[in-house]
C-alpha positions in Angstrom: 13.8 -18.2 -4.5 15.4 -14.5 -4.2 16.1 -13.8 -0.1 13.7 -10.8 0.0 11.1 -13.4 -1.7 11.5 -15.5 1.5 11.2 -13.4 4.1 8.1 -11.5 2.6 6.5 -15.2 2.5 7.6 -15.5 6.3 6.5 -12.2 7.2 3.0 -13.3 5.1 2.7 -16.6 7.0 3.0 -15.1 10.2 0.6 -11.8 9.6 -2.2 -14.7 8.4 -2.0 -16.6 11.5 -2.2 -14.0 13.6 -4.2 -11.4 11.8 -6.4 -9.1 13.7 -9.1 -7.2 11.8 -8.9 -3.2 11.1 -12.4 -1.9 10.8 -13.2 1.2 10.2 -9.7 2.8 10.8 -10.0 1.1 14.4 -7.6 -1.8 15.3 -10.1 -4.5 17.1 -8.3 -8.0 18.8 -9.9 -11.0 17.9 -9.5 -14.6 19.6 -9.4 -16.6 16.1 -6.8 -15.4 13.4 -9.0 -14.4 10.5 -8.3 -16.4 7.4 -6.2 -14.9 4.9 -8.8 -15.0 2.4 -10.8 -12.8 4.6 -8.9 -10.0 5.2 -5.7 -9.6 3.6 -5.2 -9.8 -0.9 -1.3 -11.4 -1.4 0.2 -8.9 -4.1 3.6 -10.0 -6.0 6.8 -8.8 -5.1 7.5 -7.6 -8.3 9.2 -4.0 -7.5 5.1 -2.4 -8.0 3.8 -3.9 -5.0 3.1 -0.7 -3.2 1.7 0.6 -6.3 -0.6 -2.6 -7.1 -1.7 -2.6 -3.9 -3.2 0.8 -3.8 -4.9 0.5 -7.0 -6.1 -3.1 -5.8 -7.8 -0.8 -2.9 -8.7 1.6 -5.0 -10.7 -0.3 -7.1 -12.2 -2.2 -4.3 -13.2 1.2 -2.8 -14.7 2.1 -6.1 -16.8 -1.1 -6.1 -15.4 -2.2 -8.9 -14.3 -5.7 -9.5 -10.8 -7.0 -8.1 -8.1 -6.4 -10.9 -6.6 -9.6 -12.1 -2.8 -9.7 -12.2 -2.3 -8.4 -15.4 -4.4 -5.5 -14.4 -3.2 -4.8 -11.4 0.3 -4.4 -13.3 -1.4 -2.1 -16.0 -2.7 0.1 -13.3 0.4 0.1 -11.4 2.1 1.2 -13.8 -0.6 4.0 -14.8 -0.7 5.5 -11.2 3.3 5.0 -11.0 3.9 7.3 -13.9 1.1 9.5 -12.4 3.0 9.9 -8.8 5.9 10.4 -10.6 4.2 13.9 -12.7 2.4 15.2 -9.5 5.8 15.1 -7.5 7.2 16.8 -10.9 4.0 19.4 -10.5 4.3 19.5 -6.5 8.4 20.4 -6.8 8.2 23.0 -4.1 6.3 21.3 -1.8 8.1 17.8 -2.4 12.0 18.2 -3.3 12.8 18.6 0.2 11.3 15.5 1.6 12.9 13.2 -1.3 15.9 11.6 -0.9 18.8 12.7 -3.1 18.8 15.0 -6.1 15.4 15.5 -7.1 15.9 14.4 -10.9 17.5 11.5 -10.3 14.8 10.6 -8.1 12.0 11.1 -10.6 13.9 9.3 -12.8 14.5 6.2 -11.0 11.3 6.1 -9.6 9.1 5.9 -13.4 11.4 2.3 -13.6 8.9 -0.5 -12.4 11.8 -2.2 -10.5 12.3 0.6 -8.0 10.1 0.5 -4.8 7.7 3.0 -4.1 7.3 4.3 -0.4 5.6 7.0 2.1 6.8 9.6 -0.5 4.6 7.8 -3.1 1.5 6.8 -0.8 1.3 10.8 -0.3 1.6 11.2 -4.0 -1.1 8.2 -4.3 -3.5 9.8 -2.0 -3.4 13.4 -4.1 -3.6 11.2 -7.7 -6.4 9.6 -6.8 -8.1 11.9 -4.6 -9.0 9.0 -2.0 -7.6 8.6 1.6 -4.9 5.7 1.9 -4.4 4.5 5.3 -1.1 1.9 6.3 -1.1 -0.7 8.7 1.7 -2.9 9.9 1.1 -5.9 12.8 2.2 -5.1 16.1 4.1 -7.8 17.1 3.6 -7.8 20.9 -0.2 -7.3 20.8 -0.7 -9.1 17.1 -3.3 -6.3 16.0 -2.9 -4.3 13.1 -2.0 -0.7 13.8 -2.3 2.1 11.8 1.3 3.7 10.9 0.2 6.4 8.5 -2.9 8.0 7.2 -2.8 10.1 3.6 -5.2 12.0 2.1 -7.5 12.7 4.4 -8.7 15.6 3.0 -10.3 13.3 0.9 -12.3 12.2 3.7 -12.0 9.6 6.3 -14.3 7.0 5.3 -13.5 4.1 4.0 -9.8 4.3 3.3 -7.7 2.4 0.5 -6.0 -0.1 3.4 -2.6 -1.3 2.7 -0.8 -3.4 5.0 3.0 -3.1 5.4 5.4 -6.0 6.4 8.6 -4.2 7.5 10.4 -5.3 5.0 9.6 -3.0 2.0 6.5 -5.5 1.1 2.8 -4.0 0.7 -0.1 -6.4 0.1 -3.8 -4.6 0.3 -6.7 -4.6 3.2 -10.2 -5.8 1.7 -12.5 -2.4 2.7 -15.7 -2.9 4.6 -18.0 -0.6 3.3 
């Protein structure tokens, strides 16, 4: 098992047993750890994780039915190329938040080994035209807390919820709706 495989499975274990629920964009304590099942969808580590997680949420949002793995990897791939054509679109706006040359970046970032990031949630949030809201566990407290919000000018309600490990790791939030 690759090292970055490990520790994601570490990071995993620990965020199940102490996972605090996020509803409605509100970090709430609990006294019992909510069951992984509940609350929090495992995505693979695959270099798409980010991207499979959003459209994981994004379908959930939708009401439609979870995307199985293959799915997931189809529509990763889909809304990948898509981020890739609105930073291409958004140039201006974009180059100077982008680390490195600008082609290059566009480049490497339509391979589905390279890891997408803040720079791609943003893009995410303006593909889709739905509000995509991170949370990573506070280790001190063991809530979730929200460390970015994108695309709120898509509204505020019922966010795409990904959760972020703090090691380059995304897996997805079920919504409440």
């Amino acid at each position: 098992m690759q090292l970055e495989q490990k520790r994601g499975l570490n990071i995993k274990s620990k965020i199940r047993k102490n996972y605090s629920y996020l509803a409605q964009g509100t970090k709430v304590k609990t006294k019992e750890p909510i069951p992984y099942q509940e609350g929090m969808v495992g995505i693979p580590g695959d270099g798409r994780c980010m991207f499979r997680s959003v459209v994981y949420g994004a379908c959930l949002r939708k009401g439609d039915p979870p995307p199985s793995l293959t799915r997931q990897k189809e529509l990763a791939d889909e809304l990948r190329a898509k981020v890739v054509d609105e930073f291409i679109k958004r140039r201006v706006d974009t180059e100077w938040f982008l680390e490195g040359d600008f082609n290059t970046y566009t480049v490497q970032m339509r391979k589905a080994q390279v890891w997408g990031g803040e720079p791609e949630l943003l893009m995410s949030s303006h593909v889709l035209q739905m509000p995509i809201t991170v949370v990573m566990q506070d280790t001190n407290s063991n809530n979730l807390k929200i460390i970015a919000e994108y695309g709120q000018e898509y509204g505020k309600e019922n966010p795409i919820r990904v959760i972020y490990d703090g090691f380059g790791h995304y897996d997805v939030l079920k919504c409440s709706t």
